[in-house]
C-alpha positions in Angstrom: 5.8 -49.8 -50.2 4.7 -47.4 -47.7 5.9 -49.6 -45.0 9.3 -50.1 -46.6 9.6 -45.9 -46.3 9.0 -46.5 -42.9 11.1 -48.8 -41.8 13.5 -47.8 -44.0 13.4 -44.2 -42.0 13.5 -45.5 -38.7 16.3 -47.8 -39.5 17.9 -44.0 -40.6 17.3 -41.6 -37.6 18.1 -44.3 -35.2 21.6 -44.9 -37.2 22.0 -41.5 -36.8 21.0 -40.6 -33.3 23.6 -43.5 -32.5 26.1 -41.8 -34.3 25.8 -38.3 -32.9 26.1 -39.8 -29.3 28.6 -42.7 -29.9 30.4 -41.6 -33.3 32.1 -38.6 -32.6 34.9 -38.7 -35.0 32.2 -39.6 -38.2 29.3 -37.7 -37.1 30.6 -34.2 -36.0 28.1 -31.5 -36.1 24.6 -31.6 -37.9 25.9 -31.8 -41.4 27.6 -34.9 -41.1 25.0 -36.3 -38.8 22.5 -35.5 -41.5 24.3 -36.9 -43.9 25.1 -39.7 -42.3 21.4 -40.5 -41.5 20.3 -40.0 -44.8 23.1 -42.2 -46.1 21.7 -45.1 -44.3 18.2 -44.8 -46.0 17.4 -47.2 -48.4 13.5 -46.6 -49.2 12.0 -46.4 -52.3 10.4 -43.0 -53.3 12.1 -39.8 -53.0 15.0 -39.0 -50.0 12.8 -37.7 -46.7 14.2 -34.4 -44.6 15.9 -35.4 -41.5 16.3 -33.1 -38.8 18.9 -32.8 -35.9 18.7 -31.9 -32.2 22.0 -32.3 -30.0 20.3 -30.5 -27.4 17.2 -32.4 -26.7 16.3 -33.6 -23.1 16.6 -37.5 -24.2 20.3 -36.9 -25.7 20.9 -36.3 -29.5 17.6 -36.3 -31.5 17.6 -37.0 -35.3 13.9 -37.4 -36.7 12.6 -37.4 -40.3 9.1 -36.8 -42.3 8.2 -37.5 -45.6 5.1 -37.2 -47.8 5.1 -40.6 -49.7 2.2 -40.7 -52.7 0.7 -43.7 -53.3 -1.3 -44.2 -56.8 -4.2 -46.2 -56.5 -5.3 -46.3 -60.3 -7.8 -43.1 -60.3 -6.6 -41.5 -57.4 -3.3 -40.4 -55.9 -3.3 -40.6 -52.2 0.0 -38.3 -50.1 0.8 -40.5 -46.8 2.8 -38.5 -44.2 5.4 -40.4 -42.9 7.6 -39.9 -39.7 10.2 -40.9 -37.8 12.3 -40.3 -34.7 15.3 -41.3 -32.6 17.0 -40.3 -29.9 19.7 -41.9 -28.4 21.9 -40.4 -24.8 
């Protein structure tokens, strides 16, 4: 499950990053970038934080991080979980 997050988050933050840079009209300002990224996860668990940079040296930067628990019977384990994207 904890590689569905991931992958699942990537997917996100580089639909995102693509947006900001190709997108203009949909993704606007960070709001809508946001919004757009996190539209476009499909994970299970809860809805990560995603984060947006139109300034960054690569272009526009969209990353995200979650803290995805995984129950193991007697113990309850918290996986960090990140991703980034940045497209020109």
């Amino acid at each position: 499950m904890a590689m569905a997050v991931a992958g699942s988050m990537h997917y996100a933050v580089e639909e995102g990053a693509r947006c900001a840079s190709v997108r203009k009209m949909v993704c606007t300002d960070e709001d809508t970038t946001i919004a757009y990224a996190k539209a476009h996860y499909f994970g299970p668990g809860g809805v990560p934080t995603f984060a947006y940079d139109p300034v960054a040296a690569c272009g526009h930067s969209v990353t995200a991080s979650i803290s995805y628990v995984v129950d193991m019977g007697l113990k309850k384990v918290s996986v960090p979980i990140t991703a980034a994207a940045c497209f020109p």
